[in-house]
N, C-alpha and C positions, 0 to 999 in steps of 0.2 A: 554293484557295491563290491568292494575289493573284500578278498576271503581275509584280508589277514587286520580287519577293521576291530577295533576292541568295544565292551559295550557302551563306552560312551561317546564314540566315535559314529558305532550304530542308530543312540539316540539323536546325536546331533543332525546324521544326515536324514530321519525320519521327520527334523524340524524344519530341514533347509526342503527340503520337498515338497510343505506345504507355504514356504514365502521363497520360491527361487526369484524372483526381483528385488528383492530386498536383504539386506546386512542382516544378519544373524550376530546379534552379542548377545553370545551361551556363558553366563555366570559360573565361573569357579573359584569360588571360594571368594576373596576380594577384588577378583577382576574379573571383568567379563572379555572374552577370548573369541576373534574372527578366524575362521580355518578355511586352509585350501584356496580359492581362486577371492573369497572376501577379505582374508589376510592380506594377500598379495596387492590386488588394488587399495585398498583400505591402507595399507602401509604406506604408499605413494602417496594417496590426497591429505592422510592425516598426519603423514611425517613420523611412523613408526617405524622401530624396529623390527624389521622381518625374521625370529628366526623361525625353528621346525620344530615339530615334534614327532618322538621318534626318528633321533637325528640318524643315529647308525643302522637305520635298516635300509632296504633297498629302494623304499620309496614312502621318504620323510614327507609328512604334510606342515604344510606352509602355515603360521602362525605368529599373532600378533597379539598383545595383549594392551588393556585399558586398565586402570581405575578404575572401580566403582565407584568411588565418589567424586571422579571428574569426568562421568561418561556423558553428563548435559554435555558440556562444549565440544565433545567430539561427535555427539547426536546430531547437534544442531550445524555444522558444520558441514554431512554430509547431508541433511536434510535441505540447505537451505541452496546446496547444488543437483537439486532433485533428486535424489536417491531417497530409500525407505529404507528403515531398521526397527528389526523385529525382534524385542528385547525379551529375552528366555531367563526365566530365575528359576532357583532351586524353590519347589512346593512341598518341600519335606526337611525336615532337620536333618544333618547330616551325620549326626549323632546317636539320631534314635534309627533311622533309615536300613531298610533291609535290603543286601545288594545297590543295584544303582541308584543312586538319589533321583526321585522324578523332575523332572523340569518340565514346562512351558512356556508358551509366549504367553506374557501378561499383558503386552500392547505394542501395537504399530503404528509407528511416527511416520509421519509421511509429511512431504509439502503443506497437504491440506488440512492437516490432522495438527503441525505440531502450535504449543501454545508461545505463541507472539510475545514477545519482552524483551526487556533489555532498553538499552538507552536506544530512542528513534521508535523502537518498535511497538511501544504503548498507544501511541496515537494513529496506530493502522490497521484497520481489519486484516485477518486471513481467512477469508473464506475456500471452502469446498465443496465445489459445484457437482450434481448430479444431472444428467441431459437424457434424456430419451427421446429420441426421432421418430416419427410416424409418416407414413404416405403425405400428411394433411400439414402438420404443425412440429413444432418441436415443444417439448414441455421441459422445464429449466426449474431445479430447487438449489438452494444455496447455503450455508450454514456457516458461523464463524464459533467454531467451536468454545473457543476461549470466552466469550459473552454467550452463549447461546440461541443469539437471533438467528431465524429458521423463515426463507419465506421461499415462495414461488410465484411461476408465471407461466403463461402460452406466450410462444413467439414464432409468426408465420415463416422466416425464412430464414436460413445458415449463415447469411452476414452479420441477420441482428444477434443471432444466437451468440458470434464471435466477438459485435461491438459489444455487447451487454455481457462476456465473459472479461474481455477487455478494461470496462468499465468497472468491474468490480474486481479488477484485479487478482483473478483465480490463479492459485496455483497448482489445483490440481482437479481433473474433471472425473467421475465416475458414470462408467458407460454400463447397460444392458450384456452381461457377457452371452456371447452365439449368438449377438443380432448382428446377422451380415446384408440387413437392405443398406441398399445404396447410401440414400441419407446421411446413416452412421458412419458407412467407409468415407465417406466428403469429412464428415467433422471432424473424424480420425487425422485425417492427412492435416486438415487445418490447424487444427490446434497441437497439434505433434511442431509443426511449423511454429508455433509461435514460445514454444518452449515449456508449455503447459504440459504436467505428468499425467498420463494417461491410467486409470484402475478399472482391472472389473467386477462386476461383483453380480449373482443370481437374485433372480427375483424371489422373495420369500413370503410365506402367508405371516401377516404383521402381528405380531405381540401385543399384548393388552398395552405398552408404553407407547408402543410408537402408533396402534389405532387411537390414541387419546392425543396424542401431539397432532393427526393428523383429523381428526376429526371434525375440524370446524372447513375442511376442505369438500367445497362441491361439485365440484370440476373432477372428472373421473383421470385426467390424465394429468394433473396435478396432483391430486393422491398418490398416483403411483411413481412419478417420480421424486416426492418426497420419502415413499413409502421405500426406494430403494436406497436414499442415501441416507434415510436412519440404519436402515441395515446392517450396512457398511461401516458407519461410524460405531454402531453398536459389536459388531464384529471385529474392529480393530481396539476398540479402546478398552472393552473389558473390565468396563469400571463402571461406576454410579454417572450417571448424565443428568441428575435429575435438576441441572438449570437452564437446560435446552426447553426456551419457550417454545408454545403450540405454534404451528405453522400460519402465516398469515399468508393468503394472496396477493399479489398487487397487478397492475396493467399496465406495460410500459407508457400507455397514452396519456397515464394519469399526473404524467410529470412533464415538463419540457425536456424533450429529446432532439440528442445529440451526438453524434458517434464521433468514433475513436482521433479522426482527424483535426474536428473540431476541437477538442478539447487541449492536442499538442497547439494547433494554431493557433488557438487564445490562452495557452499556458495557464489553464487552467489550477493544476495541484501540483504542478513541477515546471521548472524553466526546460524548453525546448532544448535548448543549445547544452545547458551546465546540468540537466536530468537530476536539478536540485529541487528544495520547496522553495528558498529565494532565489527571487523574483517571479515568482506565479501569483495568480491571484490568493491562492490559497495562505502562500506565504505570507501576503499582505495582511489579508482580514482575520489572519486567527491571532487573538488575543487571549484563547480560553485560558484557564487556569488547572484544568481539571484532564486527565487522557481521553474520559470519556465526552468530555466535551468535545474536545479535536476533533474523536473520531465521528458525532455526531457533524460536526460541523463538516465536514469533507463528505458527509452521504447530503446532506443539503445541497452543497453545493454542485455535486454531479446528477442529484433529483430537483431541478427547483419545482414547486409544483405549479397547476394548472389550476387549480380551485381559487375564485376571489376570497372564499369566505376564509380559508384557514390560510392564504396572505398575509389578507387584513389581520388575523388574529397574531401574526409573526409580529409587522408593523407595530402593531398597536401595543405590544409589550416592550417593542425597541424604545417606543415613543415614550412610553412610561419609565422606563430605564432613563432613557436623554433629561425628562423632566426632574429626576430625584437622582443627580449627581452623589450626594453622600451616600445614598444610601444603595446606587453598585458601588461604588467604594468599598461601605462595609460589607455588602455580599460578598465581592469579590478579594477581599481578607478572609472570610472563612473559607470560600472554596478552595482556596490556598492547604488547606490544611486536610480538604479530603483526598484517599487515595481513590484507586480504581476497584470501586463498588463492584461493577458487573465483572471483572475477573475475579476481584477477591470470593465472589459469591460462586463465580465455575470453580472455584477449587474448594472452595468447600464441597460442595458438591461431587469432586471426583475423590475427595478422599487426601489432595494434595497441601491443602493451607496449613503451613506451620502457626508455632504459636507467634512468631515477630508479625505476621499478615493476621494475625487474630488482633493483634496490637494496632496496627493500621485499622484496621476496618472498627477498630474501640474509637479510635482518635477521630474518624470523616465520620462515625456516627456522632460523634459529640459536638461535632459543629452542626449540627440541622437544628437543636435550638437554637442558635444564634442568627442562623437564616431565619428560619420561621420566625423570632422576633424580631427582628429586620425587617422583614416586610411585612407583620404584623402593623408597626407601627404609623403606618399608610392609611388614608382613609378607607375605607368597608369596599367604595364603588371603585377603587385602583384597583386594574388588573391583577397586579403584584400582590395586594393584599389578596384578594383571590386564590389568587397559586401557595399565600402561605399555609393558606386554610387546609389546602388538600394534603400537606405533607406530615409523612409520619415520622416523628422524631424517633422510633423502635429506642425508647428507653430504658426498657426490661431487658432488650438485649446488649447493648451498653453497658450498662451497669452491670450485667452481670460478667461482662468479660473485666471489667473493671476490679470488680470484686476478686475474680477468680484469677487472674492471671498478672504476675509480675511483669514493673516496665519494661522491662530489658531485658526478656528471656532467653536464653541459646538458639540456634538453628534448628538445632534437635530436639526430635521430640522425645525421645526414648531414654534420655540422660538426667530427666529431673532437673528442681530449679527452676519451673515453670508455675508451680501454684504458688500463691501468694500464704504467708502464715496464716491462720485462723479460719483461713474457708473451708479447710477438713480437718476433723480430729485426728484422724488414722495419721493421716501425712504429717500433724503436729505431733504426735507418740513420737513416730518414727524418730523424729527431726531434732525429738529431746532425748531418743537412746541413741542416738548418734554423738550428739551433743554432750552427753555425761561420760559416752565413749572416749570420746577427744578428750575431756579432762580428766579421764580418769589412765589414759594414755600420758599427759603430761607430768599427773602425778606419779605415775612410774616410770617416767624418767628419770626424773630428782632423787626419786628413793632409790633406785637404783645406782645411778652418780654417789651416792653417799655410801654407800654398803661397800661399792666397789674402791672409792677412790678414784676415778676416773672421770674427772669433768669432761673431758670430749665424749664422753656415751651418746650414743642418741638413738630412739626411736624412731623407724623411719617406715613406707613405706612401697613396695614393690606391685604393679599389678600381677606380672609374673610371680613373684614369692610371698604375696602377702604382708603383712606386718613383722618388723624383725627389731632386733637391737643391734647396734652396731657397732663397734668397736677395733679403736685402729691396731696395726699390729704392733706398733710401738708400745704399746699398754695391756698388750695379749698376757706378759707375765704376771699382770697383777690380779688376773681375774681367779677365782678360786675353781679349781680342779672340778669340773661334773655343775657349776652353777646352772648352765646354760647347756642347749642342746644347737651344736654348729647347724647353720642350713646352708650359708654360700661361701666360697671363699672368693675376697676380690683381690685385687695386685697391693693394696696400702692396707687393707682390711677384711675382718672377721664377722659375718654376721651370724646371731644366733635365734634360737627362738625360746617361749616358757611356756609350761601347760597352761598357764593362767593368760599369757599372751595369746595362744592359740584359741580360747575360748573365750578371748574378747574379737579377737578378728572374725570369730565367727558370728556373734552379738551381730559386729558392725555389718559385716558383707551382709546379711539375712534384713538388717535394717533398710539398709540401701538399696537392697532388691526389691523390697518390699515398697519404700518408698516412691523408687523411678516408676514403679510397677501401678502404681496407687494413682501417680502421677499424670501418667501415658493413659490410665483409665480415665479420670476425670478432665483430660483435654477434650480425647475424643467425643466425650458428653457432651462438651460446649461445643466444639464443631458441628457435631450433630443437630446441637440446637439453632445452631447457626445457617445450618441446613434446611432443617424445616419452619422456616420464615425467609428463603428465597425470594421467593414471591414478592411480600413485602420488600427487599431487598434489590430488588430490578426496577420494581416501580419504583422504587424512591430516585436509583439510579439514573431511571430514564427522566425524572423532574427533575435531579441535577444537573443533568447534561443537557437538558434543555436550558433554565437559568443561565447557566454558566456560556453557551452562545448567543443568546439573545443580550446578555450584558455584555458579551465581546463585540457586538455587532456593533451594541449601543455607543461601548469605545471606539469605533473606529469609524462610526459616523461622526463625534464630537472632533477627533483627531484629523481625520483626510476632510471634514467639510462637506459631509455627503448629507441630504437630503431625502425625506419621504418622498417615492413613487405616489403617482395615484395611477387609475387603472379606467379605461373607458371599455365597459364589457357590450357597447351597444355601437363599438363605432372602430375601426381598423386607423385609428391616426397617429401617428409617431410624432411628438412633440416636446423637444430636449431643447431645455437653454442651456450653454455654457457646459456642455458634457466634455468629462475628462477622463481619460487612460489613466486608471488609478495608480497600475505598477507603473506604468513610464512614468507619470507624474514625481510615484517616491523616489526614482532614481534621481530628477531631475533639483537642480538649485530651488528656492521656496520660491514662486512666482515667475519661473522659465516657461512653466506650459502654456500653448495658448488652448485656450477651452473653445470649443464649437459649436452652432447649434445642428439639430437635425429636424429636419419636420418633413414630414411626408402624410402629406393628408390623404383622405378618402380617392381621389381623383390620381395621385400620385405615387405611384405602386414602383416604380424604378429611375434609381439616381444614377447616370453615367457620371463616373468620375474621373477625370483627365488633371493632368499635372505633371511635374518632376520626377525621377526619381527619390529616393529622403526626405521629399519635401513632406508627408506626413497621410496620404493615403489611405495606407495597410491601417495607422495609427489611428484613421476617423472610421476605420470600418470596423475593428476591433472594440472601439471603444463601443459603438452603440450595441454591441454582444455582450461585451461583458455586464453593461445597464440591464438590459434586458434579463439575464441570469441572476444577477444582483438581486433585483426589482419581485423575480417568480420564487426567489429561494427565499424572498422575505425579507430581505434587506433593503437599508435605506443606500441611496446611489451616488456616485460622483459626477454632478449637474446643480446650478442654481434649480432648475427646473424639469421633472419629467414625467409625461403622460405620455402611456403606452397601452396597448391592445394586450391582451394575455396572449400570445405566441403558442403554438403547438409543437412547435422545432425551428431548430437554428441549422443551416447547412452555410460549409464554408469550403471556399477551394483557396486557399491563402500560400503564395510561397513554391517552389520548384522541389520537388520529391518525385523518385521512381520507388520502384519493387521490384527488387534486383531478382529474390527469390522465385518470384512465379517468373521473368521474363518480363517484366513491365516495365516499356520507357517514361520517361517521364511523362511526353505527351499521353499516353496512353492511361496513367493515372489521372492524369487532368482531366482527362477526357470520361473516364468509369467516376470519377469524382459530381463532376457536373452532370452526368446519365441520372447517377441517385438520384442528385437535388430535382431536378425535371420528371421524373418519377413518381418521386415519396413525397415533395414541398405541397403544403394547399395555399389557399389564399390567408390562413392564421400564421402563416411560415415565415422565418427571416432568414435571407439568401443574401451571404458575403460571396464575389467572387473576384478576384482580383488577377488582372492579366491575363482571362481566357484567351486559348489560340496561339501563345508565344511559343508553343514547342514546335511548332508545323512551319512550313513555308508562309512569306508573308499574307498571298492572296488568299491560300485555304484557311489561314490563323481569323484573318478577319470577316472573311462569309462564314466560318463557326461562329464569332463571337457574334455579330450582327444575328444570324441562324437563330439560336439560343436567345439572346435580346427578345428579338418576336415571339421568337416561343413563348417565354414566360412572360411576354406580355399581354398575347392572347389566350394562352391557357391556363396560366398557373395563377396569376395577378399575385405571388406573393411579395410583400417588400422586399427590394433587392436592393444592393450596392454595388453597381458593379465598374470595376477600375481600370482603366484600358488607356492602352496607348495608342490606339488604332483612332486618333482626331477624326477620320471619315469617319467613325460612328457614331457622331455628334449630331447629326444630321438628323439623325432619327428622331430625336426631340422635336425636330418642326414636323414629322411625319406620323409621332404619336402623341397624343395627347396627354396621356400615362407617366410617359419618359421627361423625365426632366434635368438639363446639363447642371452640373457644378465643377470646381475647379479649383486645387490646391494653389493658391497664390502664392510669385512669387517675381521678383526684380531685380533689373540688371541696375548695377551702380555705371557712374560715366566711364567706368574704367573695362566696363563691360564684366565685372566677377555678377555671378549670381548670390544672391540671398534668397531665402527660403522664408516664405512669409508664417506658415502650419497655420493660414487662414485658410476654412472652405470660402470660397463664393461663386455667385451665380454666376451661370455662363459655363462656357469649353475653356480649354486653356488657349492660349494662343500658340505655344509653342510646348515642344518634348523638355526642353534644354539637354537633351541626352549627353550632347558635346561637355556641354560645362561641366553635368556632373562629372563628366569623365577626367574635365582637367581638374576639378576638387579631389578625385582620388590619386592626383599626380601623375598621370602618363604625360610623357614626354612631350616639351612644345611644338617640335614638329608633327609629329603626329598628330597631336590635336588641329595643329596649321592646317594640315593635311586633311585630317577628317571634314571641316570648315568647308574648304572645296569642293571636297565629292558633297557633302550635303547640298553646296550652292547649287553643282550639278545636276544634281540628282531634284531639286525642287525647282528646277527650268527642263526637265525632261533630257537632259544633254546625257550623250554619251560618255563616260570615262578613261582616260586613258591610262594604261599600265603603269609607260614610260613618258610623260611628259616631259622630263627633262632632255630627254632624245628627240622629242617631237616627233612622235612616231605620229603616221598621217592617219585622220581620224577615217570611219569607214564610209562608203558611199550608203547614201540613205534607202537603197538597195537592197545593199546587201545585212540592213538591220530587220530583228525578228518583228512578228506586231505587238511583243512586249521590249523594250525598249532593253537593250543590256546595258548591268552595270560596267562590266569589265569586257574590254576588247585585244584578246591576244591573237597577235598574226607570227605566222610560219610558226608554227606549231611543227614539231617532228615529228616520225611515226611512229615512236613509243610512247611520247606525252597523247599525244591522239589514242593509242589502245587502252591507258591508263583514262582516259575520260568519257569513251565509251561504254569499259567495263563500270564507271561510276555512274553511268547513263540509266544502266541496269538494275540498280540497287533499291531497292524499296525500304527506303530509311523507314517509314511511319509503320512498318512490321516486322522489324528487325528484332531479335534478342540482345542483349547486353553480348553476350557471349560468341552469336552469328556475328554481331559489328566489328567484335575484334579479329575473328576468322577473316572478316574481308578486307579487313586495315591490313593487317600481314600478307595476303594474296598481292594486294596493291603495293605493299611498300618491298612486294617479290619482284612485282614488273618494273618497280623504278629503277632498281640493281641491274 
């Protein structure tokens, strides 16, 4: 610490000491102020001005200052590019304060910590995840602070740990600090890699709040690592938690599972390509009306579950919904009108809800009578009437914010103008000696004007000077010698003040203090009360947000034409009429898609699929995915008809991707892609793969796919789909019983152009049409000529010539290898020769992105 530090300079680095990772905004007075090496960057990202303080000494420290009342947008701006800030207030008046004013951190905002809002950000969790590794397992707790759901899990190995951080979208993990077994240094590097903020925090013996949030936990190492992200969160936030529910457990196996690949390849909650919600599935089926609805509806959707019986209970409320049109209608008019319950109820709770969000949560309480009568008015044995029974309209607390608080209160809370007439006496005194103030202020204006002769008089007043009388200088001679006692002089005018003035501004100011003061008490009452009926207040929430997707679902089955699943829990048979790709479908003109069936009975556990390119493929593999996700999340599906097996997981290899980062070529992902599914698939599994083998050479491409084919036909038997261009693996079909051909149809018109039928039918295809495609994307007519030939070639086993325009002479039958070459170059020189020797050398299939380029330039050294 430098010797010539002043004592608040010394405070400050006593606070950066204990958050050196994080932004320190140290409060002075109206701003809060980043110093030294946080000013500096902080000034870059957030476009301040840099200057110093302590300019003229020999070593100024670097300084930035903020707002305090626009320090949100500059918070959330560093936080939402992974950095933390550690926000320091003053804990003393500065007024009464002996020496230096104490300060502290009152909270740190982090990724994981800070609260989600704003337009977009209402409809998305932010959780913060806690991990602890162990020789055996990994144990994983989660928490979205803003709503307070709190759960965990056991996960046997470091990929699921990563798919299931992935999946929930973590923005920042909390680790064990000093554990340096292996395990953690792997999670470390992982999740450091994926852009995830990394925090630590010590193990602590647990507080009476957090052993009672954790208590219903049985599992010793789910305790603990719940036990240490309450910690944490308790440790940064420094405030009341008290709508952080009790910890649930769950099992990943309890849901259909799916990792991170699958969910870009079926575009699940965002489009692949535009890394938007339109066109994803998610984009599609959310109709909710409500935030909390959304956000339930996208944990559905990435959880479908595994249970038939709480399916059926999904279903069977859609079906009720479908049946009684008017009446989601009218549900779905009130929901209109509720806000977001479960924040509004975390900020009470932390101390943060203003009186306008006391206003919102008056307004969504006032509509659950009208739900509740809504589906009251249903027969007894409809679901719906059911569900209205159990909801609690919290009347008492309603009404009382009703009562107590004006519609259209300020921001603030501390300014008064917040309670309504009549709900306090005190605050009505006040509000009538203010009020006899003000007229009794008018009335001495007038008299005044008259005594003096001066019609432009006027009383006015100054927060700075308080109340005064005013007079211009043009009228200064008329006023009588010693009336008045001067307080300001301005550039046109004179103000003055009276003893009798002065001892009404005192009335008024002790009024007003008294009043905001009476005021700011009796909020906080009703907050508090607001507080303690959370409880109440989640549940209702959680039966809102339930409602509110199950009648969005109901829309969007009446809308897209989807239809009730049924489920055969005694039998593995896939049985889809007329199934459709619901997002391609919406893209598409009304009546463009062709719908397809699927069936794969008991006997039939793998469909090789052969066809075109575009012709529609990827589009029949995908779609029986998204059915099946559809189908387990509880939803009704896009199919005249389908009967399905309940699925334990979906694996998918769809599409050409590397992972530049680790070193991974494309092949090589394709290849760890379909390792998993062969692995982890059992026979309740559904297995998309589409074009194994096309990163490798042709013959190694196609003894993998065939390879694999066997394999999961003898060991794994889960449904598969798999898409191949390799026609010799068609064969397989007469050689397994299991295996069964189909084939994207599609024909040539007399002029030879191709058309694309997006019919499956039975059978292999007869041909790739690879060429056509090629000439529907416009390459050139010779070339495509050209291509035409070497194909003829090449499917009568002929050799190719370079240069047939030269007629260069083909080779003796001799001098060909016993795999037949495509290409035959003669007199080759002896640099073209070193150049294809040293490419002779190269082991493309374990090359790095980075080594390939290394040898490209080596090679394009020998051509020079």
């Amino acid at each position: 610490m430098a010797k010539a530090d002043t004592p608040m300079m010394v405070q400050y680095h006593e606070i950066k000491k204990q958050y050196p990772d994080a932004f320190v905004f140290y409060r002075l007075g109206d701003f809060y102020e980043l110093f030294e090496d946080d000013a500096v960057l902080g000034a870059k990202i957030l476009e301040l001005t840099l200057t110093a303080r302590n300019k003229n000494s020999d070593n100024p420290v670097p300084m930035a200052g903020i707002p305090h009342h626009a320090a949100r947008n500059y918070i959330d701006i560093l936080v939402d590019q992974g950095y933390k800030v550690a926000i320091v207030e003053q804990m003393e008046d500065p007024a009464t304060a002996k020496g230096m004013v104490k300060r502290d951190v009152v909270q740190l905002i982090t990724p994981g910590t800070k609260m989600t809002d704003g337009i977009g950000g209402e409809r998305e969790n932010n959780y913060l995840a806690a991990v602890i590794p162990s020789d055996k397992t990994f144990s994983l707790a989660y928490i979205d602070l803003s709503t307070g759901e709190l759960k965990t899990t056991n996960i046997a190995r470091l990929p699921e740990v990563l798919d299931e951080l992935d999946s929930l979208e973590v923005k920042e993990v909390v680790l064990l600090k000093d554990n340096g077994i292996e395990p953690q240094i792997q999670l470390i590097d992982k999740i450091g890699k994926r852009g995830i903020v990394v925090s630590y925090t010590v193990q602590q013996s647990p507080s009476a709040t957090i052993s009672f949030l954790t208590q219903s936990l049985l599992d010793t190492d789910q305790k603990s690592v719940t036990e240490l992200l309450l910690n944490y969160i308790f440790d940064t936030q420094r405030r009341s938690l008290d709508h952080i529910v009790p910890a649930t457990s769950y099992a990943r196996l309890s849901f259909l599972k799916f990792d991170h690949n699958t969910r870009v390849n079926l575009d699940l909650v965002e489009n692949s390509r535009t890394k938007k919600k339109a066109g994803s599935l998610l984009g599609l089926i959310d109709a909710t009306k409500t935030a909390m609805g959304g956000r339930l509806l996208k944990q559905w959707l990435l959880k479908p579950l595994r249970d038939h019986h709480d399916i059926t209970q999904r279903l069977d409320t859609i079906a009720a919904f479908q049946e009684q049109f008017f009446t989601r209608g009218a549900l779905q008019d009130h929901l209109k009108s509720v806000y977001d319950l479960e924040r509004l109820a975390a900020r009470a709770a932390m101390g943060t809800m203003n009186a306008r969000e006391l206003i919102q949560l008056k307004r969504s309480l006032s509509a659950v009578p009208g739900i509740k009568s809504t589906l009251s008015e249903l027969p007894h044995e409809n679901v719906l009437h059911q569900i209205a029974d159990e909801l609690d309209t919290m009347l008492d607390l309603s009404g009382l914010i009703e009562e107590a608080i004006v519609d259209d209160p300020p921001v603030s809370v501390r300014e008064g103008d917040i309670i309504r007439d009549g709900f306090d006496e005190k605050i009505d005194t006040y509000r009538q000696v203010l009020h006899d103030n003000q007229q009794w202020l008018g009335e001495l204006e007038s008299k005044e004007r008259i005594a003096t002769g001066i019609n432009s008089l006027k009383i006015g007043y100054n927060k700075n000077f308080g109340y005064f009388i005013e007079v211009t200088k043009s009228n200064i001679a008329k006023l009588e010698e010693g009336r008045y006692e001067r307080r300001q002089t301005l550039t046109n005018a004179e103000r003055f003040v009276t003893p009798e003035l002065k001892e009404h501004e005192r009335l008024i100011i002790e009024a007003q203090a008294k009043r905001t003061e009476r005021e700011y008490e009796l909020f906080v009452t009703i907050r508090e009360r607001v507080k303690t009926n959370i409880t109440r207040l989640q549940k209702l929430a959680g039966q809102i947000a339930r409602l509110d997707v199950l009648a969005s679902l109901a829309d969007i089955a009446d809308n897209q034409h989807f239809v009730r699943p049924t489920f055969v829990t005694n039998d593995d048979t896939v049985r889809i009429e007329k199934g459709r790709h619901p997002v391609v479908e919406a893209l598409l003109p009304n009546g463009d898609f062709v719908a397809n069936d699927v069936y794969l009975d008991k006997q039939t556990t793998i469909q090789l699929i052969t066809g075109p390119n575009m012709a529609g493929k990827s589009t029949y593999m995908r779609e029986l995915a998204l059915i099946v996700i559809l189908a387990q999340m509880g939803s009704f599906v896009p199919a005249d008809k389908a009967e399905l097996p309940i699925f334990d997981q979906i694996f998918t290899r769809i599409g050409a991707s590397d992972d530049l980062a680790t070193g991974q070529s494309t092949f090589m992902v394709e290849m760890a892609e379909a390792n998993y599914a062969l692995q982890e698939a059992t026979h309740h599994s559904l297995i998309l793969f589409d074009e194994l083998g096309r990163g490798t050479a042709t013959y190694d491409g196609m003894a993998l796919a065939q390879a694999i084919i066997e394999y999961l036909d003898q060991h794994v038997h889960a449904k598969t789909l798999f898409s191949t261009h390799y026609h010799e693996l068609t064969v397989l079909a007469h050689q397994y019983p299991n295996i069964e051909n189909v084939h994207v149809g599609a024909a040539e018109d007399e002029n030879g152009e191709l058309h694309f039928l997006h019919q499956i039918q039975a059978g292999p295809a007869d041909k790739s049409y690879g060429i056509h495609v090629a000439a529907l994307a416009g390459l050139p007519d010779g070339l495509i000529q050209n291509a035409e030939h070497i194909l003829s070639r090449l499917e009568h086993q002929q050799p190719i010539d370079l240069d047939m325009q030269n007629n260069v002479s083909k080779p003796d039958a001799n001098e060909m290898s016993d795999q037949t070459a495509l290409f035959v170059v003669k007199d080759i020189d002896q640099s073209t020769q070193a150049i294809l020797d040293q490419l002779a050398k190269i082991d493309i299939n374990n090359l790095t992105p980075i080594q390939a380029l290394n040898q490209l330039a080596e090679l394009k050294q020998m051509e020079k």
